[in-house]
C-alpha positions in Angstrom: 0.0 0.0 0.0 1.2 3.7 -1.0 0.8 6.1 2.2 2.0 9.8 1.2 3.4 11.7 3.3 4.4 15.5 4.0 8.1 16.4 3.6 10.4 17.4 6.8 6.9 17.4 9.0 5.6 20.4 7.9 1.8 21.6 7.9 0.6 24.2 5.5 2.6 27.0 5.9 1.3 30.6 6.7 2.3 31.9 3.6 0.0 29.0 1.6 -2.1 31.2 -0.4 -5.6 30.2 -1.4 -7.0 30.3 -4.6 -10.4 32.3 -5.6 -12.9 32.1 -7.4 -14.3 35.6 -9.1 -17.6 35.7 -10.6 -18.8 38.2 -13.4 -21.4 40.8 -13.3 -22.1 42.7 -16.6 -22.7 46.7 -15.6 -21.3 49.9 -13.9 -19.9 49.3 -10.4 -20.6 45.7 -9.9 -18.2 45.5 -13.3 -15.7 47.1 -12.1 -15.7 45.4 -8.8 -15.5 42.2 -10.9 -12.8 43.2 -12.4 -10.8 44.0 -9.3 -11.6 40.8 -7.5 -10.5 38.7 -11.1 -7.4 41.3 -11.7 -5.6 40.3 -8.6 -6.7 44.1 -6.7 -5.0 44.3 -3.7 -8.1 45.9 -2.3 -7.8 49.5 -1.6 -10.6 51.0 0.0 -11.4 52.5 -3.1 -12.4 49.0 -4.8 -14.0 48.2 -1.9 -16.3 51.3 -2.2 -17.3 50.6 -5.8 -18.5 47.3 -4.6 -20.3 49.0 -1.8 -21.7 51.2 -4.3 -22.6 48.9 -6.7 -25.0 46.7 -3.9 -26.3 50.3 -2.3 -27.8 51.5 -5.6 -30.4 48.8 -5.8 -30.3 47.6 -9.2 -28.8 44.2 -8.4 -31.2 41.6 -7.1 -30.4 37.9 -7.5 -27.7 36.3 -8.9 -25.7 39.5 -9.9 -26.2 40.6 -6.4 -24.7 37.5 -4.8 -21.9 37.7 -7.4 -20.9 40.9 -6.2 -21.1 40.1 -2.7 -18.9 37.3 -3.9 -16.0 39.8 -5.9 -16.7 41.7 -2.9 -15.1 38.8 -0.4 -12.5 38.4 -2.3 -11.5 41.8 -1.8 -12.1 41.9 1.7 -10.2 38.5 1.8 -7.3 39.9 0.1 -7.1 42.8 2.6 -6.8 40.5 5.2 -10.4 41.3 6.4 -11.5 37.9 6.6 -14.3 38.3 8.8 -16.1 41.0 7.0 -15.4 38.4 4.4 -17.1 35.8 5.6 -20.2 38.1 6.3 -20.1 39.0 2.4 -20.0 34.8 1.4 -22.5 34.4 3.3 -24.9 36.9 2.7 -24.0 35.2 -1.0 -24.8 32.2 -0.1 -28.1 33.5 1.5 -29.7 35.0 -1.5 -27.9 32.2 -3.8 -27.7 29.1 -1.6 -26.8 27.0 -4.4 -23.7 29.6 -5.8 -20.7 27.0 -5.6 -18.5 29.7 -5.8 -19.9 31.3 -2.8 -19.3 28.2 -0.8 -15.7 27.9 -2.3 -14.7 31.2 -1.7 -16.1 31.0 1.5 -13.8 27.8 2.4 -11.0 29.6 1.4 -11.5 32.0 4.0 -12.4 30.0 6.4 -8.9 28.2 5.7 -7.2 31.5 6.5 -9.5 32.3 9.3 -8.0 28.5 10.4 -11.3 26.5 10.6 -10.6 23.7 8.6 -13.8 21.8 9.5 -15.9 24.2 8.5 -13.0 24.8 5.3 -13.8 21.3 4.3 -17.8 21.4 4.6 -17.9 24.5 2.4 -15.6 23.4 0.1 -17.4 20.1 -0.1 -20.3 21.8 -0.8 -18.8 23.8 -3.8 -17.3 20.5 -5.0 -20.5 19.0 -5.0 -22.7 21.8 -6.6 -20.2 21.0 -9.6 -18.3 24.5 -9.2 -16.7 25.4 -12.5 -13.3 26.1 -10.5 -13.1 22.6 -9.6 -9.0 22.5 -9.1 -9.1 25.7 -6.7 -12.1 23.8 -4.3 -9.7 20.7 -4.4 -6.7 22.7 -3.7 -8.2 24.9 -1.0 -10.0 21.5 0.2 -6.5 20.1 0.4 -5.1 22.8 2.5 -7.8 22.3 5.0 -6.9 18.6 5.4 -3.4 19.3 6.0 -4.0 21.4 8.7 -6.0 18.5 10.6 -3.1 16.4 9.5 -5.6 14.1 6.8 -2.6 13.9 4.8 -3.7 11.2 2.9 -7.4 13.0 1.8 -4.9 16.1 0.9 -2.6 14.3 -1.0 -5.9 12.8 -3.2 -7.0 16.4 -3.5 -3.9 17.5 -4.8 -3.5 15.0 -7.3 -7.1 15.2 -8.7 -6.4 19.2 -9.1 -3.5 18.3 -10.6 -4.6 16.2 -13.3 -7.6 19.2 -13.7 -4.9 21.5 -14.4 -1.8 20.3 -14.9 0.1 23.5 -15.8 -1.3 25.1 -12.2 2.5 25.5 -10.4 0.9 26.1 -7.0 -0.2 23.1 -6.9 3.3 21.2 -8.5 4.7 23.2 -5.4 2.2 22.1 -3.1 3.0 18.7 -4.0 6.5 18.2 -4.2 6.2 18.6 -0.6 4.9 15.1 -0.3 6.9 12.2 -0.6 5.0 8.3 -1.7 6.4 5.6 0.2 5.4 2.4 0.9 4.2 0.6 4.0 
């Protein structure tokens, strides 16, 4: 039997980043806020505002609503505001209880906010709403695992987002922590 295991002991490390999953919204503000969340913003309060604005003028209801709340967690999350974050994914996930990109973004923050329990029920969620970023659920999934030291359901994770992606290096990094031997 093959039992992986994580190089020289280590856990994820703080610096593990986790990935995101944007969502796009066609008009003015709620545009523009897409497009910070999916250009990497590093969330000034500026970017922030135009998200802000975008859900105080009233013309978003239903899906495009919950999308922005979504681009708007990202932000947040970027700015290291994770629990104004979380409030954002899940007023999402309120309006849009099925969004699997709520529910993945919303495991990603939880993995920063260190909850991996609730990590891997969210992400497990996205994964099974069929969420179109499939290798970043799996990879945040897998971060979640490590920290409760399920190195083997990490591992898996890895190697499925792998084969989704194969050119992602985050995750070639990720996994050339891990070693296969043999029992």
């Amino acid at each position: 039997m093959l039992k992986p295991l994580i190089l020289a002991g280590a856990l994820v490390s703080a610096t593990a980043s986790a990935a995101h999953a944007q969502l796009f919204v066609g008009t003015g503000d709620a545009y523009d806020c897409y497009m910070s969340a999916k250009s990497g913003d590093t969330a000034s309060s500026g970017t922030i505002s135009t998200c802000e604005r975008a859900l105080s003028a009233g013309a978003l209801i239903g899906t495009d609503r919950a999308s922005t709340l979504v681009n708007m967690g990202i932000l947040l999350m970027r700015r290291g505001d994770h629990l104004k974050s979380l409030d954002a994914f899940d007023a999402a996930i309120r309006l849009r209880p099925k969004l699997a990109e709520a529910h993945l973004n919303r495991g990603a923050n939880l993995v920063f906010l260190q909850r991996p329990d609730d990590a891997i029920a969210a992400l497990t969620h996205s994964i099974d709403l069929e969420t179109r970023h499939m290798p970043e659920a799996l990879y945040n999934r897998a971060l979640a695992y490590e920290r409760m030291e399920h190195i083997e359901l990490a591992y898996a994770d890895l190697q499925l987002a792998r084969t989704l992606r194969p050119d992602w290096s985050i995750v070639t990094r990720t996994l050339e922590r891990y070693q296969v031997v043999s029992d």
